[in-house]
N, C-alpha and C positions, 0 to 999 in steps of 0.2 A: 220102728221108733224105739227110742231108749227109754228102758224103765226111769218112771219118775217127770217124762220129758209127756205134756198133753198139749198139742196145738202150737205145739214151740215155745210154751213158757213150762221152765222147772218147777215142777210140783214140790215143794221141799216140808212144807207141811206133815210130819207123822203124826197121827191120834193114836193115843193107847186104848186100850181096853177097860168100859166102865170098872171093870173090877181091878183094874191097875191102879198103887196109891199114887200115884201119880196122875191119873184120868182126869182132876180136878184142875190142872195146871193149862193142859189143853183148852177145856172150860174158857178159864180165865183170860187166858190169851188169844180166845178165835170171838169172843164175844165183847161186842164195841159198848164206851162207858156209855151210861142212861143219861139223856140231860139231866142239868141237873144235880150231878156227882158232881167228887170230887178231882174225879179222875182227868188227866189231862188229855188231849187230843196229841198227842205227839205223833210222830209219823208211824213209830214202831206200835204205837195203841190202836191205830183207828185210821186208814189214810188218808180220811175227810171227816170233816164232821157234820157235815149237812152239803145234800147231791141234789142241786135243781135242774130239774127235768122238762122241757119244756117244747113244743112247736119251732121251729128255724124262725120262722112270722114273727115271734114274738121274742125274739134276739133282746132285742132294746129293754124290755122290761125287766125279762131274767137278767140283764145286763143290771138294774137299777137294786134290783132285789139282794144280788149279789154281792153289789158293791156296797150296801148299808148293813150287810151283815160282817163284810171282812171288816169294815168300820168300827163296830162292835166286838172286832178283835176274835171272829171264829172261822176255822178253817170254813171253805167251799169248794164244793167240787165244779166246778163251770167250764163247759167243755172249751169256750173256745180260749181259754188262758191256761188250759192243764196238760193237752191234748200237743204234741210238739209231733214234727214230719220222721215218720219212720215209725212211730208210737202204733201197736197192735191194737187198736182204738177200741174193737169189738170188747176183746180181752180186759182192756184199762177200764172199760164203761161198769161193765161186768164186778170186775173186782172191788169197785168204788161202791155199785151197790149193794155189794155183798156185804162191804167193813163202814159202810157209813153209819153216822149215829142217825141222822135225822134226813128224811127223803121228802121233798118238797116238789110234788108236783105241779106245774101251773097251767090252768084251765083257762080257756079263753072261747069266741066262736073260731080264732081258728085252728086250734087242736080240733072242735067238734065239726069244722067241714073238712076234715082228712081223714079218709077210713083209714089210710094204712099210714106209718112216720116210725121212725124207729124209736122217738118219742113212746108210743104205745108198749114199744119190747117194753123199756126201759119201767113204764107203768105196770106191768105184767111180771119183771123180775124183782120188783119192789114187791106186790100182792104174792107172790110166792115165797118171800121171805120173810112176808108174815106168818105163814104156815107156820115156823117155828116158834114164835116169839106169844107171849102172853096177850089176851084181848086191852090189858092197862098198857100193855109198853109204849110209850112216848116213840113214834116213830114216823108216822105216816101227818103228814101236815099239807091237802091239799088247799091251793091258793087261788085262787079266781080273780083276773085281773079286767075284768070287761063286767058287761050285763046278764052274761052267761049264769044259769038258775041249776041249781042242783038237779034239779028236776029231768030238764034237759042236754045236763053234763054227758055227752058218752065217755063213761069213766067205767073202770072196773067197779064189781058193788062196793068193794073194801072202801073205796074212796068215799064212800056217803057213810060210812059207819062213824070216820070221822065229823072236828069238827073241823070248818072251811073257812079261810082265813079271806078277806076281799080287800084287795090293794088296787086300787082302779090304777090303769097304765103301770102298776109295777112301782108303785109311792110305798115302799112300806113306814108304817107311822112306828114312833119311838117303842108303841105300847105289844108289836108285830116283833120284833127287833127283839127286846126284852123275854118275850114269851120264849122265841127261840133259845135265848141263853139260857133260861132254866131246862 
């Protein structure tokens, strides 16, 4: 395999060294704006700004959620409009939720009657990328669109740290919408 080349996409990314005056430049540019800021979402900032995650089941909802935030004028990550034939999907998934600003999982019973979805990874590389990030950072916003109770959510624990937004069938209301912008 060719230096620089991992799983077929080019690694082109160099980080310096903390003690390089430049180290802070890297910073800047691997780390996606806060809501909130000023900062714009452009493609070269951030390559979504908000990644819904959700159950296949529940297509129609995440479809609803989707569409009243691009309305609102912010990027979305939604797989089945981003995702194009030949696209290294694992990879694409991957990358999205590494540089997105805001990660929106959505809980339902049927995320909670499937032990396994790749839904789950995608909940699991979100709670790993909090690892890095401060207990305040604006990032994690899970949504419940059914009768589904925290209680009995199977969600990672980070998910209940948050707070939980409830959109029955995927209605997000103006007040859901808004909150997302900041």
């Amino acid at each position: 395999r060719a230096p620089g080349i991992r799983g077929g996409v080019r690694i082109s990314r160099q980080l310096r060294a903390p003690g390089d005056p430049s180290h802070g430049e890297d910073l800047a540019r691997l780390s996606p704006p806060r809501l909130g800021s000023r900062a714009s979402f452009a493609m070269s900032d951030c390559s979504r700004a908000v990644f819904l995650s959700y159950a296949s089941q529940d297509a129609q909802a995440a479809r609803r959620i989707c569409d009243a935030l691009r309305e609102a004028g912010l990027e979305v990550w939604f797989d089945q409009s981003e995702l194009r034939g030949g696209d290294a999907w694992d990879a694409s998934i991957r990358t999205q939720i590494r540089e997105c600003a805001l990660f929106v999982p959505i809980v339902s019973a049927n995320s909670n009657a499937r032990s396994e979805g790749y839904f789950r990874r995608e909940w699991n590389l979100a709670v790993t990328r909090m690892l890095d990030m401060s207990d305040d950072h604006a990032f994690l916003v899970p949504v419940v669109i059914d009768e589904t109770t925290q209680e009995s959510a199977r969600v990672p624990d980070r998910f209940r740290e948050r707070q939980w937004s409830r959109l029955p069938g995927g209605e997000p209301p103006k007040s859901f919408v808004d909150r997302v912008k900041r």
